[in-house]
PDB file of N, CA, C and O in Angstrom:
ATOM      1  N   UNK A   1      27.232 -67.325  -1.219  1.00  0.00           N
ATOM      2  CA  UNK A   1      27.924 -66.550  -0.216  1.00  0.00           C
ATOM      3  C   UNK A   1      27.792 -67.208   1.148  1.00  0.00           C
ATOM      4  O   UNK A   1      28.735 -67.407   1.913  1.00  0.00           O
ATOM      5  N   UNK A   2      26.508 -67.528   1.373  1.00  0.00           N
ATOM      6  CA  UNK A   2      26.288 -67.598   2.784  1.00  0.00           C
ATOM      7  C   UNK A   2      26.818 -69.504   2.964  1.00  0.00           C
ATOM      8  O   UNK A   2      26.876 -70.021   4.079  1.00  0.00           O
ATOM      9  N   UNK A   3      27.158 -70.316   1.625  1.00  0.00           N
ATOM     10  CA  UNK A   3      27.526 -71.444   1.907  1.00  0.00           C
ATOM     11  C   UNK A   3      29.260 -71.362   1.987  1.00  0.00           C
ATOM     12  O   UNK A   3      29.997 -72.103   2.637  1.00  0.00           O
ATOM     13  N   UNK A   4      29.522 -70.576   1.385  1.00  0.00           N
ATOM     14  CA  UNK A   4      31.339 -70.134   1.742  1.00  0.00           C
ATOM     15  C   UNK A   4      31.926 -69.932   2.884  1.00  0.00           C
ATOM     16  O   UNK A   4      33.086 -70.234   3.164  1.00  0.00           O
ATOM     17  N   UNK A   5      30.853 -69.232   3.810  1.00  0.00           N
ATOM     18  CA  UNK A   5      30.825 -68.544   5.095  1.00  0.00           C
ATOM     19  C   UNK A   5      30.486 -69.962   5.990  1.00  0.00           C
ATOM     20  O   UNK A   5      30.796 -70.100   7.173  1.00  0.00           O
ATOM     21  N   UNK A   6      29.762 -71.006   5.140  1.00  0.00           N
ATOM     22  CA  UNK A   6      29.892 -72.423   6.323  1.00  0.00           C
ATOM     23  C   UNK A   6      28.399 -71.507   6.967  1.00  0.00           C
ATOM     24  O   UNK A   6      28.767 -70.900   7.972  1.00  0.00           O
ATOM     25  N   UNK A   7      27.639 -71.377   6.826  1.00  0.00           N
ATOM     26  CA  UNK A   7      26.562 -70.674   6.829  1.00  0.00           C
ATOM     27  C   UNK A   7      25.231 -71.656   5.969  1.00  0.00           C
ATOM     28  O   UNK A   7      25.371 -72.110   4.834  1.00  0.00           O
ATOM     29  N   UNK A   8      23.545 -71.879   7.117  1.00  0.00           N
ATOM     30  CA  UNK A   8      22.821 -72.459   6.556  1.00  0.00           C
ATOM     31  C   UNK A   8      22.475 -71.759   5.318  1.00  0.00           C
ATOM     32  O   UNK A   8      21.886 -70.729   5.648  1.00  0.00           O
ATOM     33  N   UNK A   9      22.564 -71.838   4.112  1.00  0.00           N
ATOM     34  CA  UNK A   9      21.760 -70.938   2.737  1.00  0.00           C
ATOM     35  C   UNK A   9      20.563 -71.444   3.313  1.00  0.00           C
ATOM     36  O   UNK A   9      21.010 -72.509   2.886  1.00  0.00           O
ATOM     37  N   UNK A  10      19.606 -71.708   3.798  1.00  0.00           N
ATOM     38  CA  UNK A  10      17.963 -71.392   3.609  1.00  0.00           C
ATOM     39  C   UNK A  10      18.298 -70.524   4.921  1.00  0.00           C
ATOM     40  O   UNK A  10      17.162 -70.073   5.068  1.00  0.00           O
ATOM     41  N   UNK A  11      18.915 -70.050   5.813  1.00  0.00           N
ATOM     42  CA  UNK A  11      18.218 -69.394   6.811  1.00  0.00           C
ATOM     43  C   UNK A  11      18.645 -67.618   6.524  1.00  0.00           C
ATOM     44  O   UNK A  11      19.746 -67.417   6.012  1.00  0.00           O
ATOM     45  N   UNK A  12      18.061 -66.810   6.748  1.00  0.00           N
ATOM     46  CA  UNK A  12      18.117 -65.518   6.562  1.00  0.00           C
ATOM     47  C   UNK A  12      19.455 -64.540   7.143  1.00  0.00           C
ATOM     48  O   UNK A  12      20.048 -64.769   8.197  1.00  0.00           O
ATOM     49  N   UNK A  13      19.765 -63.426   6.209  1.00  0.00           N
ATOM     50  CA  UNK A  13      20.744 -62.919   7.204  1.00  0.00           C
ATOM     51  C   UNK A  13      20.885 -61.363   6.576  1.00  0.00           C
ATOM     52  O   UNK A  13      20.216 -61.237   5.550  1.00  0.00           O
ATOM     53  N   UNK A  14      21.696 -60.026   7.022  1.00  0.00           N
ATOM     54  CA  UNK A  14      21.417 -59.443   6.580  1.00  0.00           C
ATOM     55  C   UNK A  14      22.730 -58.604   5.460  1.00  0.00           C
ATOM     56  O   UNK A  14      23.302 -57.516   5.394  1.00  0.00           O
ATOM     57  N   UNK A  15      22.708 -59.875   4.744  1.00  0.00           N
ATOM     58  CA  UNK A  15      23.705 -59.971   3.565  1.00  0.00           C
ATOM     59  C   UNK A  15      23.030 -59.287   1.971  1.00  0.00           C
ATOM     60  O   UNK A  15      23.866 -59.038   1.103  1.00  0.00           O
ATOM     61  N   UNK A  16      21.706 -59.044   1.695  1.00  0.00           N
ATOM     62  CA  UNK A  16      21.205 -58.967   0.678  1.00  0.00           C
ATOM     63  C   UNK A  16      21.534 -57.483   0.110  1.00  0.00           C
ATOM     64  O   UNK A  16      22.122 -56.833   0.974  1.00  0.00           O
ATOM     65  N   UNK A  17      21.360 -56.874  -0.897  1.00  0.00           N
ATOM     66  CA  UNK A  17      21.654 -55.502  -0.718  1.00  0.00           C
ATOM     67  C   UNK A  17      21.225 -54.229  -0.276  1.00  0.00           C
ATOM     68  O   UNK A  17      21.845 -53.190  -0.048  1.00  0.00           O
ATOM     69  N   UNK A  18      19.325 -54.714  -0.163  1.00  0.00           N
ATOM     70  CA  UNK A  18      18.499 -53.652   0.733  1.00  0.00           C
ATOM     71  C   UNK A  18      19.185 -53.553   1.733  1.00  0.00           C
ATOM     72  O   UNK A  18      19.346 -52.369   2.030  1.00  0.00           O
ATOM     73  N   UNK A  19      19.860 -54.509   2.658  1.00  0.00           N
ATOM     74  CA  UNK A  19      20.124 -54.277   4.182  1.00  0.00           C
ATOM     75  C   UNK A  19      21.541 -53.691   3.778  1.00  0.00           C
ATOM     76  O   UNK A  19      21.697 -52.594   4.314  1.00  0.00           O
ATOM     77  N   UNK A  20      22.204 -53.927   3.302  1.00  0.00           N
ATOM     78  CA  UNK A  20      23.721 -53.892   3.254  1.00  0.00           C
ATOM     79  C   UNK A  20      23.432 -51.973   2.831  1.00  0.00           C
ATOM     80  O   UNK A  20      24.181 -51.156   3.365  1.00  0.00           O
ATOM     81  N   UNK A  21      22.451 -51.548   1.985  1.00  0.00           N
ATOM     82  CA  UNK A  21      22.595 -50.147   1.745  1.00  0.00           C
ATOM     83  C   UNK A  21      21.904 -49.531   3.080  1.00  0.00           C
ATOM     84  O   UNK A  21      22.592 -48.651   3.596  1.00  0.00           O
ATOM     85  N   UNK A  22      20.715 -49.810   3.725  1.00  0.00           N
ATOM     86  CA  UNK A  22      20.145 -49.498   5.274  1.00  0.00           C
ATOM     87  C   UNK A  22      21.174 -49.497   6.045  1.00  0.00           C
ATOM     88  O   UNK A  22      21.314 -48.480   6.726  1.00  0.00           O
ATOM     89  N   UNK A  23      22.050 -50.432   6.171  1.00  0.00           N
ATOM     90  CA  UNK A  23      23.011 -50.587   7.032  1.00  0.00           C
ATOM     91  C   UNK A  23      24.089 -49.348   6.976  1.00  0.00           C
ATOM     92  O   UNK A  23      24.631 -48.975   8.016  1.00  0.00           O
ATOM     93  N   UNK A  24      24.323 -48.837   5.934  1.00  0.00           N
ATOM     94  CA  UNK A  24      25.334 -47.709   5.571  1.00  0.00           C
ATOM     95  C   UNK A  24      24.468 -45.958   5.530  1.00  0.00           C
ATOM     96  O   UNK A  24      24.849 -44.864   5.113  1.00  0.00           O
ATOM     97  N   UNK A  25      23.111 -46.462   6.227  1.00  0.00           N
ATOM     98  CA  UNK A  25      22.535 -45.409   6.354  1.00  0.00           C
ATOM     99  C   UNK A  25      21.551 -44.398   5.574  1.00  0.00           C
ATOM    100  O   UNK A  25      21.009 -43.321   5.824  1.00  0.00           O
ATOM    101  N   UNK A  26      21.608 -45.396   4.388  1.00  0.00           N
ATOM    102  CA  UNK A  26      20.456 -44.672   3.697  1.00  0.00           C
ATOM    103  C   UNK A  26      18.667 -45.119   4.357  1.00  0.00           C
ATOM    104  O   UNK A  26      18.184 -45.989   5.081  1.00  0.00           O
ATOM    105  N   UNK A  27      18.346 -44.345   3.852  1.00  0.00           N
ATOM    106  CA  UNK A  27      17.022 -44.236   4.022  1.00  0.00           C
ATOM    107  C   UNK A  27      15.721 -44.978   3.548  1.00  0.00           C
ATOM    108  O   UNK A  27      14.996 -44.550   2.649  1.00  0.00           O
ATOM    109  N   UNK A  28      15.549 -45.898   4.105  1.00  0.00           N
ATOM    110  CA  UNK A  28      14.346 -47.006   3.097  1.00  0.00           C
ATOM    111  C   UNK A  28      13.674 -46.395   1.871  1.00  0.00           C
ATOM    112  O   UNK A  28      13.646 -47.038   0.822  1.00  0.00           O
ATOM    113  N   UNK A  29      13.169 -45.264   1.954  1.00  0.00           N
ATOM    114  CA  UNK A  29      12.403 -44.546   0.604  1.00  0.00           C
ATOM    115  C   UNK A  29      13.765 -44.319   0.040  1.00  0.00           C
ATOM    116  O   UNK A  29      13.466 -44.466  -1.145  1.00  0.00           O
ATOM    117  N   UNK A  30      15.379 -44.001   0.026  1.00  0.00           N
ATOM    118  CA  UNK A  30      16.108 -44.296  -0.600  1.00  0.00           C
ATOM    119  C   UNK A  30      16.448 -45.409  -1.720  1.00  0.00           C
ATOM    120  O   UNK A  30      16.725 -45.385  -2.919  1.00  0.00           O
ATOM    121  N   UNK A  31      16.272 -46.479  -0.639  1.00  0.00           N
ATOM    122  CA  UNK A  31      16.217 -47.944  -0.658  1.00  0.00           C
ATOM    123  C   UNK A  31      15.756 -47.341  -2.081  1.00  0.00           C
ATOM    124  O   UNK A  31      16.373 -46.869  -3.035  1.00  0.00           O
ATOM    125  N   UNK A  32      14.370 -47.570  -1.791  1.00  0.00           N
ATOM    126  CA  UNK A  32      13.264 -47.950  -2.688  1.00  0.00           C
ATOM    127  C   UNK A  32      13.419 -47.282  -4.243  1.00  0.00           C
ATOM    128  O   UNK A  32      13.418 -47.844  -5.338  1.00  0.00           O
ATOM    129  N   UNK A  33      13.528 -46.098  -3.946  1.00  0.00           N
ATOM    130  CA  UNK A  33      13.979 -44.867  -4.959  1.00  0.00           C
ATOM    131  C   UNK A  33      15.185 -45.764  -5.912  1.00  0.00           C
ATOM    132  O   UNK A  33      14.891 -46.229  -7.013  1.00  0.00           O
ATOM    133  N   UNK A  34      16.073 -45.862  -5.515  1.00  0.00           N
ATOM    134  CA  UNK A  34      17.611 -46.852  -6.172  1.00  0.00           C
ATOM    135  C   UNK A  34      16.862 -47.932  -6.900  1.00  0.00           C
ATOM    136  O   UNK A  34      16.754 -47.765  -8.115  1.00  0.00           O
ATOM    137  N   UNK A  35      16.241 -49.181  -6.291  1.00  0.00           N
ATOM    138  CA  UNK A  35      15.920 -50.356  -7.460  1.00  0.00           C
ATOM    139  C   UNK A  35      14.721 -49.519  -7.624  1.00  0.00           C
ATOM    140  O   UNK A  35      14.245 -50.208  -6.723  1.00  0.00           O
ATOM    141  N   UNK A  36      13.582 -48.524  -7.968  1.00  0.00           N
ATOM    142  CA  UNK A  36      13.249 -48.181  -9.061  1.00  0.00           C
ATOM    143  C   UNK A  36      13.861 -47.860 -10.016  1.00  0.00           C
ATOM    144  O   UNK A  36      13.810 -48.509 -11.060  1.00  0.00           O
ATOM    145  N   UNK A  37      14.558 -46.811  -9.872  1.00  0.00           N
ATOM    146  CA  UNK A  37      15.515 -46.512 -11.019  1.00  0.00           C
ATOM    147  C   UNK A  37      16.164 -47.624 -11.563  1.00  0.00           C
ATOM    148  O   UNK A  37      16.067 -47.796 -12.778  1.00  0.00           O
ATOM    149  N   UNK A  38      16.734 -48.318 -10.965  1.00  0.00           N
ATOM    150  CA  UNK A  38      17.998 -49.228 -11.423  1.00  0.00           C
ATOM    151  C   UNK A  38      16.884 -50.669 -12.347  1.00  0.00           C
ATOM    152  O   UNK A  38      17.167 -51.480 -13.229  1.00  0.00           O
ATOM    153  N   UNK A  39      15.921 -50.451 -11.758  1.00  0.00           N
ATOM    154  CA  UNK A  39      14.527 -51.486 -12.705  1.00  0.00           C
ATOM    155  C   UNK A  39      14.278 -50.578 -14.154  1.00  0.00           C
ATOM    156  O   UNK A  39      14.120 -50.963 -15.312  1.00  0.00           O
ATOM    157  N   UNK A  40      14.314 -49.223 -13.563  1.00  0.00           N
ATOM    158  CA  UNK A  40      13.689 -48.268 -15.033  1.00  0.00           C
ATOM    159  C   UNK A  40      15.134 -48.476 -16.227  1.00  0.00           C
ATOM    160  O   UNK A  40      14.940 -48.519 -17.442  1.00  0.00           O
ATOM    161  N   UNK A  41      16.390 -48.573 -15.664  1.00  0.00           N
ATOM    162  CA  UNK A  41      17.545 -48.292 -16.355  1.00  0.00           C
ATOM    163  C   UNK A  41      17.633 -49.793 -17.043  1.00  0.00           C
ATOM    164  O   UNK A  41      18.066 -50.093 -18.155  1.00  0.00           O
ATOM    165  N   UNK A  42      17.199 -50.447 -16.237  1.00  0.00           N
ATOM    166  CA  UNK A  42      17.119 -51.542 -16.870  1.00  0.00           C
ATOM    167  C   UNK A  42      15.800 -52.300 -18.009  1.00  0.00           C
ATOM    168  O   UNK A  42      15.721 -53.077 -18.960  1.00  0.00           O
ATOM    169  N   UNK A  43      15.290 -51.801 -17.493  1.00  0.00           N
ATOM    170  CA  UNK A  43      13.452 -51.649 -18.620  1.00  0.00           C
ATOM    171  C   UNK A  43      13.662 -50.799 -19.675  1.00  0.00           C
ATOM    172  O   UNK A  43      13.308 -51.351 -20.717  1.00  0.00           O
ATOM    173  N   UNK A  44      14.170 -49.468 -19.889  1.00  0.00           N
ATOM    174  CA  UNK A  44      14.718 -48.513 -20.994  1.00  0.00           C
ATOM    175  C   UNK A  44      16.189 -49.382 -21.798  1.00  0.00           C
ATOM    176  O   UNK A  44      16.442 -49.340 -23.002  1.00  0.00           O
ATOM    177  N   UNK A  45      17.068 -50.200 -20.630  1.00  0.00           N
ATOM    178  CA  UNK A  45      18.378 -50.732 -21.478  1.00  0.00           C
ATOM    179  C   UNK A  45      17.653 -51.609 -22.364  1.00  0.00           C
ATOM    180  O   UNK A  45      17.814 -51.526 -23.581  1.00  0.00           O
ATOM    181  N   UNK A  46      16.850 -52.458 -21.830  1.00  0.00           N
ATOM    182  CA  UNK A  46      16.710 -53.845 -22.318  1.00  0.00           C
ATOM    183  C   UNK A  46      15.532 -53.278 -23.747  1.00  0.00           C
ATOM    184  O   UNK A  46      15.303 -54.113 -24.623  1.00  0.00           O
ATOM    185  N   UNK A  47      14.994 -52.134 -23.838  1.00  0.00           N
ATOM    186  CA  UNK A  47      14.064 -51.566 -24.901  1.00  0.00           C
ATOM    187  C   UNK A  47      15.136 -51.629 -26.252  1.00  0.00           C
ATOM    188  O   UNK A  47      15.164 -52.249 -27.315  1.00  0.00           O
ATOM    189  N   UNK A  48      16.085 -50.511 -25.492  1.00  0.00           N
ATOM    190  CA  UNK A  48      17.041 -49.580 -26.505  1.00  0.00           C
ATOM    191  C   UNK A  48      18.229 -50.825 -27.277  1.00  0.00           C
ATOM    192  O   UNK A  48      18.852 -50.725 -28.334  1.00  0.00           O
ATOM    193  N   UNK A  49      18.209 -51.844 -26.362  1.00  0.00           N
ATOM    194  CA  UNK A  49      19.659 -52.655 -26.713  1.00  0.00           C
ATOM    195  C   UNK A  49      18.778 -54.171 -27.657  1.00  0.00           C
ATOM    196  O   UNK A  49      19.448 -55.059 -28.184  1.00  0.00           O
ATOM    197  N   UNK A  50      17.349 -54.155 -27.681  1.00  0.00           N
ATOM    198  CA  UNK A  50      16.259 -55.398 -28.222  1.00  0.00           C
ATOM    199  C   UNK A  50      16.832 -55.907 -29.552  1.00  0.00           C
ATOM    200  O   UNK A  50      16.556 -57.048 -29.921  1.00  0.00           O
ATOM    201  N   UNK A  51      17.697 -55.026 -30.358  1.00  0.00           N
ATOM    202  CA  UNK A  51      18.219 -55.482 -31.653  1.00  0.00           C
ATOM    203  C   UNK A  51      19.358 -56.194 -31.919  1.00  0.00           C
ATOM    204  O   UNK A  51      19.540 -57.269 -32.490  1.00  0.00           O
ATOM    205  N   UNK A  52      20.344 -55.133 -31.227  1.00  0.00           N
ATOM    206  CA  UNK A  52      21.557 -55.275 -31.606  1.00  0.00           C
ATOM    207  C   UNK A  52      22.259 -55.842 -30.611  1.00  0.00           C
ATOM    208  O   UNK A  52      21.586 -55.610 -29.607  1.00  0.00           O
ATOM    209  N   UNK A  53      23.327 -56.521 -30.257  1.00  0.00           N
ATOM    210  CA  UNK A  53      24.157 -56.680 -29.464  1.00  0.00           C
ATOM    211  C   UNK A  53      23.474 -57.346 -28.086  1.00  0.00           C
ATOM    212  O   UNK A  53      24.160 -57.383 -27.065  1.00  0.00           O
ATOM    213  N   UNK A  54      22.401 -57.757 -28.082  1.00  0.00           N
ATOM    214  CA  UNK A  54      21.624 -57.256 -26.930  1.00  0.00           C
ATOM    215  C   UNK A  54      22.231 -58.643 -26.048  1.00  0.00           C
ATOM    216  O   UNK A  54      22.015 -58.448 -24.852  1.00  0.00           O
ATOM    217  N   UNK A  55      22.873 -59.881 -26.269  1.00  0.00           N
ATOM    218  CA  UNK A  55      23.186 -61.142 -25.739  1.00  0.00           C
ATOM    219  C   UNK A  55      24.765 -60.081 -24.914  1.00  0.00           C
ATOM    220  O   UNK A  55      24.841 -59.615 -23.777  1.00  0.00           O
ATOM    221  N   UNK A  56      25.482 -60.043 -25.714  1.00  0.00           N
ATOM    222  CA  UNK A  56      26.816 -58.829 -25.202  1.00  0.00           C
ATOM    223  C   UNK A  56      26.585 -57.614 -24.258  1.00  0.00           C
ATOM    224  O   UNK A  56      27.410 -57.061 -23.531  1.00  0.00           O
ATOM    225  N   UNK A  57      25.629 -57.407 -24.391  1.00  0.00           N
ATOM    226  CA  UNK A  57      25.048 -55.947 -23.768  1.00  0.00           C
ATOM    227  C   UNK A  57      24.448 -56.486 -22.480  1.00  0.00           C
ATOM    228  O   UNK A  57      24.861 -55.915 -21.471  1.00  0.00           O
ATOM    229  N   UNK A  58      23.498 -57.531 -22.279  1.00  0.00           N
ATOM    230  CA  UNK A  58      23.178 -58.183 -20.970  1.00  0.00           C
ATOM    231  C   UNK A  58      23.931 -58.293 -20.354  1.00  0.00           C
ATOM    232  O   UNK A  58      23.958 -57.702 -19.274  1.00  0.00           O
ATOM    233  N   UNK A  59      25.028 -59.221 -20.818  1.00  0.00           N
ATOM    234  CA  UNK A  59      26.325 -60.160 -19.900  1.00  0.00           C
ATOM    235  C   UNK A  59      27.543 -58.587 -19.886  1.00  0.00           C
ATOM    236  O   UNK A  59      28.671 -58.772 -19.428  1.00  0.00           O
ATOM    237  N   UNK A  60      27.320 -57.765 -20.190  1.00  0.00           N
ATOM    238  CA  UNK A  60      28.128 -56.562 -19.895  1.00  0.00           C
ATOM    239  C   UNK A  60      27.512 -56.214 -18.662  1.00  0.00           C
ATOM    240  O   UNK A  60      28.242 -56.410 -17.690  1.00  0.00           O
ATOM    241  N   UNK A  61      26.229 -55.691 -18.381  1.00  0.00           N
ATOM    242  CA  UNK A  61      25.338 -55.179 -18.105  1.00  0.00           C
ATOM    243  C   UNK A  61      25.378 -56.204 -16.344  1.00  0.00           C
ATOM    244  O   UNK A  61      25.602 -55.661 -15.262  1.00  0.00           O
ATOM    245  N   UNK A  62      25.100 -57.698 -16.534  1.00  0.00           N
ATOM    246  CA  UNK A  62      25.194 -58.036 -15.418  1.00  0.00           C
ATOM    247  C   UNK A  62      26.176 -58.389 -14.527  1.00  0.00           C
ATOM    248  O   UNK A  62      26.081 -58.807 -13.373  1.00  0.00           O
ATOM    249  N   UNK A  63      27.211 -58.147 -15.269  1.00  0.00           N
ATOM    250  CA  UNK A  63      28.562 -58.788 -14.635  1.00  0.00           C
ATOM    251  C   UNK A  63      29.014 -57.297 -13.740  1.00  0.00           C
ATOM    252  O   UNK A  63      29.344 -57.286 -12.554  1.00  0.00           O
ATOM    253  N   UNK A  64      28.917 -55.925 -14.768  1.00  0.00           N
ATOM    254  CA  UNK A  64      28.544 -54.657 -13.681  1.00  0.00           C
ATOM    255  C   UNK A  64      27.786 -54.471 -12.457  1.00  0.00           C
ATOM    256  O   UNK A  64      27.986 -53.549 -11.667  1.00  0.00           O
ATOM    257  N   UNK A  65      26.719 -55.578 -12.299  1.00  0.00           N
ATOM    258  CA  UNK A  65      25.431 -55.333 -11.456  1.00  0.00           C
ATOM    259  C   UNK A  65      26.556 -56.543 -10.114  1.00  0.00           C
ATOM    260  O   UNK A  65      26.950 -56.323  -8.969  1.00  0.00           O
ATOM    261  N   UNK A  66      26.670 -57.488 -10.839  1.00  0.00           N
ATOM    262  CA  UNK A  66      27.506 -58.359 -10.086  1.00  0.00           C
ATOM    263  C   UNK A  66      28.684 -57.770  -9.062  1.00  0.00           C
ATOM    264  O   UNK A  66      28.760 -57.700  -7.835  1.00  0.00           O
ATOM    265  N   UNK A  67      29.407 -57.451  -9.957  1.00  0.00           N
ATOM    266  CA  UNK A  67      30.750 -57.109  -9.571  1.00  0.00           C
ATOM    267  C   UNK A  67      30.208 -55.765  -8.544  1.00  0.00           C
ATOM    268  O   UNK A  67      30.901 -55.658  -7.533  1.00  0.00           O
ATOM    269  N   UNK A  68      28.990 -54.659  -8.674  1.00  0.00           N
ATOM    270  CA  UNK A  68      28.838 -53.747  -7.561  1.00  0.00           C
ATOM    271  C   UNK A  68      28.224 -54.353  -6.653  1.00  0.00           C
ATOM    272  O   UNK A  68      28.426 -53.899  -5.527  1.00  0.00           O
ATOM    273  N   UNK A  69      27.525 -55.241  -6.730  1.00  0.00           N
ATOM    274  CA  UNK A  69      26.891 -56.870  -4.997  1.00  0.00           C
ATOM    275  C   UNK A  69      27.763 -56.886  -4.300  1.00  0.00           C
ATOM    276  O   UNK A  69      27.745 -56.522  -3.124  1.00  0.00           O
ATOM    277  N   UNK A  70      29.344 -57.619  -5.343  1.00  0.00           N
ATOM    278  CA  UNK A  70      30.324 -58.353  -4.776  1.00  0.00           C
ATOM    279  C   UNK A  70      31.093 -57.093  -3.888  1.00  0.00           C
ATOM    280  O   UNK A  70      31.670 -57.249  -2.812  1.00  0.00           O
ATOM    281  N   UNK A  71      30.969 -56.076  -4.481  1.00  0.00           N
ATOM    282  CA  UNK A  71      31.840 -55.117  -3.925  1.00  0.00           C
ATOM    283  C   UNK A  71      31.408 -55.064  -2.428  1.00  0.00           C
ATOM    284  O   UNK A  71      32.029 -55.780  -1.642  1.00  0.00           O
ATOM    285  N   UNK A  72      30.396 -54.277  -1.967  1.00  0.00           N
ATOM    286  CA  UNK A  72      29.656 -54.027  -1.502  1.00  0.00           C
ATOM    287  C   UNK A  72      29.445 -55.462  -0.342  1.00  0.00           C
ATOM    288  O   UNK A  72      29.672 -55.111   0.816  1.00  0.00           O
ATOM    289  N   UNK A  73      29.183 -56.478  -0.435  1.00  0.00           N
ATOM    290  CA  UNK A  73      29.162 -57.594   0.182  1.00  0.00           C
ATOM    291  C   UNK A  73      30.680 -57.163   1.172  1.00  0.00           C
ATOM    292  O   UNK A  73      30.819 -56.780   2.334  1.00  0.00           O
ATOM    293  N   UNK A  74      31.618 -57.439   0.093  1.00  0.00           N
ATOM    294  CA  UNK A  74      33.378 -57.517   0.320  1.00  0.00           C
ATOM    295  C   UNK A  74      33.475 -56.689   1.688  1.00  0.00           C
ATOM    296  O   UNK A  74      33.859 -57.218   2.731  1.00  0.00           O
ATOM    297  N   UNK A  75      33.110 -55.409   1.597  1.00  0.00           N
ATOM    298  CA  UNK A  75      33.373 -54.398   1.904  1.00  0.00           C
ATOM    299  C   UNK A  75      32.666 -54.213   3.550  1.00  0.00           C
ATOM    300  O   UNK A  75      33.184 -53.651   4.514  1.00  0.00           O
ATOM    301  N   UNK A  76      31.553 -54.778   3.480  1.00  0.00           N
ATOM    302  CA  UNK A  76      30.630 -54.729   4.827  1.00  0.00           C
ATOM    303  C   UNK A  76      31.627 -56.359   5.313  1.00  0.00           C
ATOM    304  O   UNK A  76      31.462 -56.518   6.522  1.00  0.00           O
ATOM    305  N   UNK A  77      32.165 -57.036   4.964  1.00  0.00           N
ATOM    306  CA  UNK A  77      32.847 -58.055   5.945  1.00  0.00           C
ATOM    307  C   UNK A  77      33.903 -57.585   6.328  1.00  0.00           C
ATOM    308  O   UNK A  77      34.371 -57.836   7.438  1.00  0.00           O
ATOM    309  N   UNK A  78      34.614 -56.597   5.214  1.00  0.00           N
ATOM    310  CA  UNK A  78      36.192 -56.360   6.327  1.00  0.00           C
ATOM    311  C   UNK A  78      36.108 -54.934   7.471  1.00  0.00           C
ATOM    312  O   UNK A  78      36.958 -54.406   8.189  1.00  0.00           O
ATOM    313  N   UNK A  79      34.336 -54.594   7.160  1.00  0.00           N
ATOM    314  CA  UNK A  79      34.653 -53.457   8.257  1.00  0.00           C
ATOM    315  C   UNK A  79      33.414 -54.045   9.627  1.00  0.00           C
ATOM    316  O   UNK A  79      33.006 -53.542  10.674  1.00  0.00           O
ATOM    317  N   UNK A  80      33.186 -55.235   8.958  1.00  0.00           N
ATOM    318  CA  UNK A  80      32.095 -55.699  10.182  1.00  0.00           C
ATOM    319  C   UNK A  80      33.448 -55.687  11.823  1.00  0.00           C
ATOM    320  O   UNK A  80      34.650 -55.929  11.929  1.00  0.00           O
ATOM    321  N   UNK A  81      32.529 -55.337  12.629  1.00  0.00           N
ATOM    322  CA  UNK A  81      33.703 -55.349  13.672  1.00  0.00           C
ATOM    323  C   UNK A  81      33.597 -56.843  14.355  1.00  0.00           C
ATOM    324  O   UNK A  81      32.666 -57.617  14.131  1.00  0.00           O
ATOM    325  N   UNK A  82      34.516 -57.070  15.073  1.00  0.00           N
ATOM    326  CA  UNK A  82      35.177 -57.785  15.685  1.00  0.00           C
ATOM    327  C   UNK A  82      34.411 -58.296  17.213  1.00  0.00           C
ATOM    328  O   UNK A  82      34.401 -57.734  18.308  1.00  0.00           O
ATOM    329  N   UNK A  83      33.822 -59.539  16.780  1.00  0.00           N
ATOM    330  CA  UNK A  83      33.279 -59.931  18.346  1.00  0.00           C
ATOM    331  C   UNK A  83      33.627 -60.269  19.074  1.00  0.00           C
ATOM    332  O   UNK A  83      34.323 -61.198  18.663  1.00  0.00           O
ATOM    333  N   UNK A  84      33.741 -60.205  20.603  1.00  0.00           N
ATOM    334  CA  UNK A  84      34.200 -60.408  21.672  1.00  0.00           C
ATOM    335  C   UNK A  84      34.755 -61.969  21.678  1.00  0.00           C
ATOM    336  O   UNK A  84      35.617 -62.404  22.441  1.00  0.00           O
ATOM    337  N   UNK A  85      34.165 -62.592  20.808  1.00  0.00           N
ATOM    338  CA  UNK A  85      34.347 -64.328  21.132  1.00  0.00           C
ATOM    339  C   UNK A  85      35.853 -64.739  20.370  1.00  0.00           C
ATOM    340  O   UNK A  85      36.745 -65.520  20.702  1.00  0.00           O
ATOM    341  N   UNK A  86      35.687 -63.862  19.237  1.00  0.00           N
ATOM    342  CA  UNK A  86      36.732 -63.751  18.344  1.00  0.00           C
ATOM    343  C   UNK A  86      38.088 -63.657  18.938  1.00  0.00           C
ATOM    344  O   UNK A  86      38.951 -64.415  18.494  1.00  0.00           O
ATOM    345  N   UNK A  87      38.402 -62.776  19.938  1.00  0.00           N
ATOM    346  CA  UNK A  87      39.153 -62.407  20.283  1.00  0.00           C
ATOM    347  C   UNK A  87      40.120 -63.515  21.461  1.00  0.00           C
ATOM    348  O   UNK A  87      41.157 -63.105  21.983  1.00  0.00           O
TER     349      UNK A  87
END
């Protein structure tokens, strides 16, 4: 992302998804609350799915996790506002 943007990738920014959900106003113990769960949903998937299907069921599984990043990323650039320099 941040090399698309013509952006250093080693230097920091607040693109990741902790900030991107802080940023929209949730609440850090929110934060926190969400990737527990979303670790537990994923610790119970990866139990329940160990037999069958489970190569199909990952790449289902992460391309969902993906595609809600990408969203979410998308979404904080077209409403980031507009800087003075820009203009």
């Amino acid at each position: 992302r941040r090399i698309i943007q013509k952006k250093n990738p080693l230097k920091g920014d607040r693109g990741h998804l902790h900030h991107l959900l802080l940023d929209r106003g949730w609440k850090p113990q929110k934060v926190a609350i969400f990737y527990w769960g979303a670790t537990m949903i994923c610790g119970v998937f990866g139990l329940i799915s160990a037999e069958k299907q489970s190569v199909q069921t990952a790449l289902t599984f992460m391309g969902l996790a993906a595609f809600f990043i990408v969203a979410l990323n998308l979404r904080s650039l077209i409403r980031k506002p507009q800087s003075p320099e820009a203009e």
